[in-house]
N, C-alpha and C positions, 0 to 999 in steps of 0.2 A: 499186200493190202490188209489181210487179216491180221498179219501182225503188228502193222501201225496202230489197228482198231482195237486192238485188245490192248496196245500200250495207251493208249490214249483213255481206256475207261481207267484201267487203275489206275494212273495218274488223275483223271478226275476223283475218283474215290479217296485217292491220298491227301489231295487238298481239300475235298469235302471235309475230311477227316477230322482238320488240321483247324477252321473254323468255326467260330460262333456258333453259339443253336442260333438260330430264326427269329425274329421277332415272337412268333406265334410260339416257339418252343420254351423263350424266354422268363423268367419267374418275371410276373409282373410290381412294380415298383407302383405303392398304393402311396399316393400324397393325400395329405392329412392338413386343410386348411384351417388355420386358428386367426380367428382376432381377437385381439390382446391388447389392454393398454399400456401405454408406451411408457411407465414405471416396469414394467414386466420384459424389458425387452433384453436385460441381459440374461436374465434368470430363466426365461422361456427359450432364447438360442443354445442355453447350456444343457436345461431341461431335453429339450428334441435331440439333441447329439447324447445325452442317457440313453435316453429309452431306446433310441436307434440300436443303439448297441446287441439291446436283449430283442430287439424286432426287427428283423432283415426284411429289406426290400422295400422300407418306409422314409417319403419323405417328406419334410414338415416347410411348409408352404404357410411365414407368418405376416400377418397383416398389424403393425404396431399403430396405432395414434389415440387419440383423447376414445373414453368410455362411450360419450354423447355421440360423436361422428361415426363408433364401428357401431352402433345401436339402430343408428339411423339406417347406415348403410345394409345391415342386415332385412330389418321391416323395408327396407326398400329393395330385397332379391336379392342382395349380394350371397354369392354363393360361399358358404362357412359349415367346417364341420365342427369348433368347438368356439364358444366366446366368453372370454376372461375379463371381466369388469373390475374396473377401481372402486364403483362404491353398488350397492344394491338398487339403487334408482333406474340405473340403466338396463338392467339387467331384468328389473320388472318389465321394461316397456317390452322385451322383448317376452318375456313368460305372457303377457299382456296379449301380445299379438299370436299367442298358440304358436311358438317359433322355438320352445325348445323340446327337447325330447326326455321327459323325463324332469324332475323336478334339479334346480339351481342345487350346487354344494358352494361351503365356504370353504376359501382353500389357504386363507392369507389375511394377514392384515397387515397394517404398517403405522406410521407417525410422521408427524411430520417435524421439518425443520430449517432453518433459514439458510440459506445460500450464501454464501458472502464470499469475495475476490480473496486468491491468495494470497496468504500473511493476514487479512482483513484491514488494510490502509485504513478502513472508517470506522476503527473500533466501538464497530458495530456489538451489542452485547444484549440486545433482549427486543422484543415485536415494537418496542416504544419507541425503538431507536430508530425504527424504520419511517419513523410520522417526521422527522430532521428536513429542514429545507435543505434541498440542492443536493437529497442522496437520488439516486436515479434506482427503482426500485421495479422489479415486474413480477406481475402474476400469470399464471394462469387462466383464463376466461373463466367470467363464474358459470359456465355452463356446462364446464370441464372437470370430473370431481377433483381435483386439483386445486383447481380455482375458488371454488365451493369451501371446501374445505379451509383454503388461507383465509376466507372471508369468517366463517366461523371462529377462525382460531384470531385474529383478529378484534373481532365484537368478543370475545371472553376478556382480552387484556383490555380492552376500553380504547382500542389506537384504531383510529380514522388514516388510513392512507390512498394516496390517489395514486394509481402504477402509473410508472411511465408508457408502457403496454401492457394489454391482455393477450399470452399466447394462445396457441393453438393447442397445446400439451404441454406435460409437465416439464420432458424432455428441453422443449424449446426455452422453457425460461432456465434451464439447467444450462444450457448453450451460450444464454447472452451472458451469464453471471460469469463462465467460465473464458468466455473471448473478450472480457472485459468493457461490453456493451450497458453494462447494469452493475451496480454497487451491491445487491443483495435483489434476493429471491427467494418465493417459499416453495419451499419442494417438499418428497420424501426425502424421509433418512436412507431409504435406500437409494435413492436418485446419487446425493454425496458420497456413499460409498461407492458407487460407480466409478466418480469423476475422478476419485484416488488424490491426488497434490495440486490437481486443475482449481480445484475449488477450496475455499473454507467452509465450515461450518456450524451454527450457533446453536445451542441447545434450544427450544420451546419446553417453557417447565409443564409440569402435569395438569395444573389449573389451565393451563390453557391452550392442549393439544384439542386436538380433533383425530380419534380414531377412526382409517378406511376399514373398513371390512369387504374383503374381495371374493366374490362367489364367479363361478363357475361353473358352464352347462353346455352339452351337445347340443347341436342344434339339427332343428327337425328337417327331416330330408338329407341328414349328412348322407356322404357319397362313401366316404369312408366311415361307418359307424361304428365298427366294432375298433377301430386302431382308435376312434376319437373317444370314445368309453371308455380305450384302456388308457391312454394317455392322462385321463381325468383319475381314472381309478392312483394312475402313477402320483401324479402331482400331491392326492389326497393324503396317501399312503405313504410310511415310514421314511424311504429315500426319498420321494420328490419333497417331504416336509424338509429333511434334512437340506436339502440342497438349496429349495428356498431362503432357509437361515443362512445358509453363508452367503446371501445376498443382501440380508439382512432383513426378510420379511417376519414376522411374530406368524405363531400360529394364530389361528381364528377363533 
């Protein structure tokens, strides 16, 4: 009997041996919630698998859609430890409501530029071309800095157009123009670069861009503050600058 019992602990001790630590023993995995607009989404998925690299045990939990809807959602509770705006507007509301930690940085900028189907069948060739009956055209909501912005860039060339829809994000008018729903679209220049051969894309000359300027801030009560600081620190600094341009954002 004694000696079944003393086979039987080593044997538990060998297979204790042999697994896992414990939950409790475990290095805990800190997630790091961003919302981010949804121009930002390839750049910030590529962004989070960097820095992972040099920060074990983090993972990035990203919330993409229009500036206006993560802004909202924020001053409405939504639980966020960093938020990345497309234009400064939205970015106020939330500094506005004592919501961020630490004052906003700018980390990006962009341009904009027209969308148009592969090969461009409507040789389509400048904002004027977009005012043509029967081209099927979408914007952005102008409450979307997206939207905003087309409408600006827009009143500088003097062209009146009625969209066929207002999307919800930039993305989504990046979607119809590339599934073939829409003739042309105004996006970023980074948005096109995205799409790669999905899409075409027409120059907006300088008189009549619209410059985003994209700020950036922890927000108050992050849960993870210090990985959402450094993540910020990252994006601001030399590599995350770098990595952004090969997405095609300008520095700020």
């Amino acid at each position: 009997m004694r000696a079944r019992l003393v086979a039987a602990v080593v044997a538990a001790l060998i297979i204790g041996g042999c697994t896992s630590p414990t939950a409790a023993g475990s290095p805990q995995i800190n997630d790091v919630t961003v919302f981010a607009a949804a121009s930002l989404t390839d750049a910030f998925n590529k962004a989070g698998d960097e820095f992972a690299k040099t920060n074990a045990r983090v993972r990035f939990i990203f919330n993409f859609g229009s500036s206006s809807t993560l802004a909202t959602q924020i001053t409405n509770g939504a639980p966020a430890d960093v938020f990345a705006s497309a234009d400064e507007a939205n970015m106020r509301k939330i500094v506005d409501a004592n919501l961020t930690d630490g004052a906003p940085t700018l980390f990006a900028g962009n341009r904009l530029a027209i969308a148009v189907a592969h090969g461009n069948p409507k040789q389509i060739a400048s904002l004027a071309d977009l005012a043509r009956p029967g081209l099927v055209v979408v914007l952005a909501a102008p409450t979307v800095p997206a939207g905003r912005y087309a409408l600006d860039s827009l009143a500088k060339a003097g062209v009146k157009v009625t969209p066929a829809s207002q999307e919800l994000d930039v993305r989504s008018v990046l979607n119809k123009v590339a599934l073939g729903e829409a003739d042309a679209g105004i996006v970023y220049v980074t948005d096109v670069l995205s799409a790669g051969a999905r899409v075409g894309s027409v120059a907006i000359p300088e008189q009549q861009q619209v410059v985003a300027r994209y700020p950036i801030a922890v927000v108050a009560g992050a849960k993870s503050r210090q990985l959402a600081r450094a993540f910020v620190d990252y994006l601001v600094g030399e590599d995350g600058q770098s990595l952004l341009a090969g997405f095609g954002f300008s520095r700020p």
